[in-house]
C-alpha positions in Angstrom: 0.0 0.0 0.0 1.5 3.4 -1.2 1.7 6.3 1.8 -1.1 8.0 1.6 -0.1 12.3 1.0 2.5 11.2 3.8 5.3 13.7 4.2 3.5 16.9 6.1 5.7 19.1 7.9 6.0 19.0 11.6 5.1 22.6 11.7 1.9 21.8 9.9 1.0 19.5 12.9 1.6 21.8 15.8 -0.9 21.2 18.2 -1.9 25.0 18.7 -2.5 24.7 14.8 -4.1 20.6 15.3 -7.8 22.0 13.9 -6.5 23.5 10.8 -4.4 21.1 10.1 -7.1 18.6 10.7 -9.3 20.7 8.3 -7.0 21.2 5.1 -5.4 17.3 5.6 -9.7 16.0 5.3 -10.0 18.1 2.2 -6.8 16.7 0.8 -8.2 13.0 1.3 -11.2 13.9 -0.3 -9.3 13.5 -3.8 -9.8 10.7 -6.0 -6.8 8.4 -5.5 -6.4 9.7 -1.6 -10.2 8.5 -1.8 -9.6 5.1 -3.4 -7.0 4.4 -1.1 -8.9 5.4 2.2 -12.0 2.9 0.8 -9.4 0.0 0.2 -8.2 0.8 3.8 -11.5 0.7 5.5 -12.2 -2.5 3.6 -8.8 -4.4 5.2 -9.5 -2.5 8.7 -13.3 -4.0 8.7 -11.8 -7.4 8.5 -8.3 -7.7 9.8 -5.7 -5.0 11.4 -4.2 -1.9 9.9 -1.5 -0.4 10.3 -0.6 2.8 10.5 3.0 4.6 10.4 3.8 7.8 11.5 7.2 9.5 11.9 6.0 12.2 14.3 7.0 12.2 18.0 3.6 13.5 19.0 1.7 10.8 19.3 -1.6 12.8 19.3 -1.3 15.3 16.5 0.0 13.6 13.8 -1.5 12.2 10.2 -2.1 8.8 11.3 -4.6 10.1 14.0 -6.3 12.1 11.5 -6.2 8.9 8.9 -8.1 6.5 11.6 -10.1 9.1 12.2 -11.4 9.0 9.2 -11.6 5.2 8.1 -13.6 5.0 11.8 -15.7 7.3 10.5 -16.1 5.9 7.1 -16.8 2.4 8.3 -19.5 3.3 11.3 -21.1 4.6 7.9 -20.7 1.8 5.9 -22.6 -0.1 9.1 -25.1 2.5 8.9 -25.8 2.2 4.8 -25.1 -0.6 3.7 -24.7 -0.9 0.1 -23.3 2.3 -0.3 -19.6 3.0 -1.4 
């Protein structure tokens, strides 16, 4: 699996600047492939384990939160609709 828009500056995820980054890194996974990717992830995570890699030292504000935030999100919806994509 490729990284997924990995490479955001440390700066970026300062935690007095967490809800923007939060805000602007969600819009940038709303693109096609970053979309693709997070659907094929939510598929593995509903059945197995995913793993996520970060090199931040904050433990709370860094991509990978923000990334199983979002597959959490996408598969309590997927339990909620099923049948939709």
């Amino acid at each position: 699996m490729p990284p997924l828009l990995a490479g955001h500056p440390a700066k970026e995820r300062d935690p007095r600047r967490w809800r923007e980054f939060v805000a602007r890194y969600r819009q940038e996974l709303r693109a096609p492939t970053a979309r693709t990717t997070l659907q094929d992830l939510a598929r593995r995570a509903a059945t197995g384990t995913v793993t996520l890699i970060y090199a931040a030292r904050d433990k709370e504000h860094n991509d990978a939160v923000v990334l199983r935030d979002t597959i959490e999100r996408s598969a309590r919806s997927r339990a909620n609709h099923p049948g939709s994509a």
